[in-house]
NUSE-532041 format. One line per field, with one value per residue: residue in one letter; chain; x, y, z of N, C-alpha, C, CB in turn. Coordinates in steps of 0.05 Angstrom, whole numbers, plus 5000, padded with zeros to 4 digits. Glycine has a CB too. Layout:
<atoms>
residuo = (a_...)
cadena = (A_...)
n.x = (X_...)
n.y = (Y_...)
n.z = (Z_...)
ca.x = (X_...)
ca.y = (Y_...)
ca.z = (Z_...)
c.x = (X_...)
c.y = (Y_...)
c.z = (Z_...)
cb.x = (X_...)
cb.y = (Y_...)
cb.z = (Z_...)
</atoms>
This chain:
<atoms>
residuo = (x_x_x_x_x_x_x_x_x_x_x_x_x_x_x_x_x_x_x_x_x_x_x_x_x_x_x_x_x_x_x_x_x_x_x_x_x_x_x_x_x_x_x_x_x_x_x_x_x_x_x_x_x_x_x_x_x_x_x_x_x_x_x_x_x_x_x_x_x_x_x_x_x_x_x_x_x_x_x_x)
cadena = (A_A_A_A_A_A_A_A_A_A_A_A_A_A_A_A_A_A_A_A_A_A_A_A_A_A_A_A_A_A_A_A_A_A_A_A_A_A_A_A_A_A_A_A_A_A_A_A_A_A_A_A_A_A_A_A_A_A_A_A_A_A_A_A_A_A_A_A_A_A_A_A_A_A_A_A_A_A_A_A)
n.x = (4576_4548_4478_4489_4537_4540_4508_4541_4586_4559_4545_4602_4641_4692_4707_4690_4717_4736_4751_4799_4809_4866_4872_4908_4940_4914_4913_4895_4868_4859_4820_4817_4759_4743_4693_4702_4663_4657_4672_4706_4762_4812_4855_4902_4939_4932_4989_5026_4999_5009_5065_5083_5067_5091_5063_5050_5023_4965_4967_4931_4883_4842_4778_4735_4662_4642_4623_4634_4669_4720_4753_4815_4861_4918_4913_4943_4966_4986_5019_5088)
n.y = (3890_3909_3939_3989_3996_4016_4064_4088_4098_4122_4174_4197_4190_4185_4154_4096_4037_3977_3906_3870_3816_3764_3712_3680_3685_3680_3732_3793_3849_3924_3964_4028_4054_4083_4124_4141_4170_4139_4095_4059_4075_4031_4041_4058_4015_3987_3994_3960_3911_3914_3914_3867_3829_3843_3864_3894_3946_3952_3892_3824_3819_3786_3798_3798_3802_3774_3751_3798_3819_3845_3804_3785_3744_3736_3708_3648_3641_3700_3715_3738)
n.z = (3440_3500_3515_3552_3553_3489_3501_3538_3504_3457_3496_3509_3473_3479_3527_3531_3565_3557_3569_3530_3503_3493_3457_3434_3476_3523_3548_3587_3582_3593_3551_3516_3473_3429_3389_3327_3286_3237_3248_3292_3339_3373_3434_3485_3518_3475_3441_3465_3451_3397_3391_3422_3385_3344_3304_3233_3192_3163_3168_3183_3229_3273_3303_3346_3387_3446_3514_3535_3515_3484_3441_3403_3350_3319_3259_3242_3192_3177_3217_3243)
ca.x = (4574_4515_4460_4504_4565_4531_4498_4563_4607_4546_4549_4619_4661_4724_4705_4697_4730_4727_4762_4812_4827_4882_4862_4926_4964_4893_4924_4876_4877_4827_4822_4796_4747_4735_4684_4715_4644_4653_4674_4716_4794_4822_4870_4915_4954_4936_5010_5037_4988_5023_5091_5086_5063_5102_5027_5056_5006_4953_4965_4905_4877_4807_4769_4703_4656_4642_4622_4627_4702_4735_4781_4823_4872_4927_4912_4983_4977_4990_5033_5107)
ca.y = (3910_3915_3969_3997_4011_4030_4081_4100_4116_4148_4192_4203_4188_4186_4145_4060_4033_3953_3887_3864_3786_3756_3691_3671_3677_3691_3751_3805_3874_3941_3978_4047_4048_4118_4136_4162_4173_4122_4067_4056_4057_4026_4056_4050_3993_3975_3984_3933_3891_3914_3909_3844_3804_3851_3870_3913_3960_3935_3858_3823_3804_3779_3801_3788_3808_3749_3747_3827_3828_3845_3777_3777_3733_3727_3683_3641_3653_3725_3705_3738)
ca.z = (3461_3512_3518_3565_3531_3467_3513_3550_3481_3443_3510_3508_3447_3488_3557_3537_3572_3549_3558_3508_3517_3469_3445_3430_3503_3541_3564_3588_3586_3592_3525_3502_3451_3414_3365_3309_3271_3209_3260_3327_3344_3407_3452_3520_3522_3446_3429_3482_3437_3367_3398_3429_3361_3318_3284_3212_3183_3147_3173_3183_3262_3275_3330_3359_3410_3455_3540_3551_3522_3453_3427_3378_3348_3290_3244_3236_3165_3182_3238_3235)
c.x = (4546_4509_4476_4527_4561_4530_4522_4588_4584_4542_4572_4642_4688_4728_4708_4700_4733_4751_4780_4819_4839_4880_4879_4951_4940_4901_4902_4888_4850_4841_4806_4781_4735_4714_4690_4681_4638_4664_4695_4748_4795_4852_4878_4923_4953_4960_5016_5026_5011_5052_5096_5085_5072_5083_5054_5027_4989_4959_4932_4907_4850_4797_4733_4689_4638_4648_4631_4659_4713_4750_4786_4841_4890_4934_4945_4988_4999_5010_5068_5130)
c.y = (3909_3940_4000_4012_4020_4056_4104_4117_4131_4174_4214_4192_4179_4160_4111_4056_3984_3937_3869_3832_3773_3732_3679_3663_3671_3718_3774_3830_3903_3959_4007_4043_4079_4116_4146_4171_4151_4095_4074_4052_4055_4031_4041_4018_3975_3965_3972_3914_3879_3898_3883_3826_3818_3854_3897_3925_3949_3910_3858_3812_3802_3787_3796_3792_3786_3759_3779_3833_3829_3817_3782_3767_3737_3710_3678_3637_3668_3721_3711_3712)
c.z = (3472_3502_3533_3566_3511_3488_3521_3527_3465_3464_3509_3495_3468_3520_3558_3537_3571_3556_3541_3518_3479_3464_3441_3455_3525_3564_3568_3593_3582_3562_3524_3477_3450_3389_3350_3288_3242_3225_3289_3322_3370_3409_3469_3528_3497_3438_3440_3463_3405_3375_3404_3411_3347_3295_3249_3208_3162_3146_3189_3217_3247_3301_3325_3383_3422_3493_3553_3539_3490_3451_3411_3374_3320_3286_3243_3209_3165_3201_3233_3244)
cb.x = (4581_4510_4432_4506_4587_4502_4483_4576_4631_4514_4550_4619_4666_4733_4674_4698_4726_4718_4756_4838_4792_4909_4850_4930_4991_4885_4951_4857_4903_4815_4810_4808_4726_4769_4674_4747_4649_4676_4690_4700_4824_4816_4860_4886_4945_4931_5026_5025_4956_5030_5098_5073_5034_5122_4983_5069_5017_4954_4998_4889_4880_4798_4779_4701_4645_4668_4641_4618_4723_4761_4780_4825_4860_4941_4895_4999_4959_4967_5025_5112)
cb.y = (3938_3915_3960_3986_3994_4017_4066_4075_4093_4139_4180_4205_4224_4231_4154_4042_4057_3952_3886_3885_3751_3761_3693_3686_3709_3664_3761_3795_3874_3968_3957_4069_4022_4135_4145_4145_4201_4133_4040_4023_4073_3991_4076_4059_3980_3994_3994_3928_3907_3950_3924_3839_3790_3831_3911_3899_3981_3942_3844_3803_3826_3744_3836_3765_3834_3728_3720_3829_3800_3874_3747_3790_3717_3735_3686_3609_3670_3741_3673_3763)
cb.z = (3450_3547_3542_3570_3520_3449_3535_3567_3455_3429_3528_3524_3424_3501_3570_3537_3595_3520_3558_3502_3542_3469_3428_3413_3515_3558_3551_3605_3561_3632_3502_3497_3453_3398_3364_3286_3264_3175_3234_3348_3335_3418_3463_3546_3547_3428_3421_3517_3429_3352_3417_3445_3351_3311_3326_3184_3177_3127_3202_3156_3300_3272_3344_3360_3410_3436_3548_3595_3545_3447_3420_3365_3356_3279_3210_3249_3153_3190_3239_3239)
</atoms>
């Protein structure tokens, strides 16, 4: 995350508005990003994410922050 966006969610917990690119289709998409205080959940169009790769609870993804944009990918371990 830039200066920028740090700046913008320690402002406003509820507002960052980020990038999501899927690594796996290169599909792109804008994400919320919330402060929860002990770390971050993302939002708004997340579940299209779950839904689409059939994600279960507690399966593993990888993500990474890379060129201004969240990636993440499942491993095809993990892979239903």
């Amino acid at each position: 995350m830039d200066e920028e966006q740090k700046k913008i969610l320690n402002a406003d917990p509820f507002r960052l508005a980020i990038q999501a690119v899927d690594d796996d289709t290169n599909e792109r998409r804008e994400v919320l990003v919330t402060n929860v205080g002990s770390g971050y959940n993302i939002s708004n169009k997340w579940g299209e994410v779950i839904r689409k790769k059939k994600l279960k609870a507690k399966q593993v993804i990888r993500v990474r922050w890379a060129d201004g944009c969240l990636h993440f990918t499942v491993p095809p371990h993990y892979s239903n």
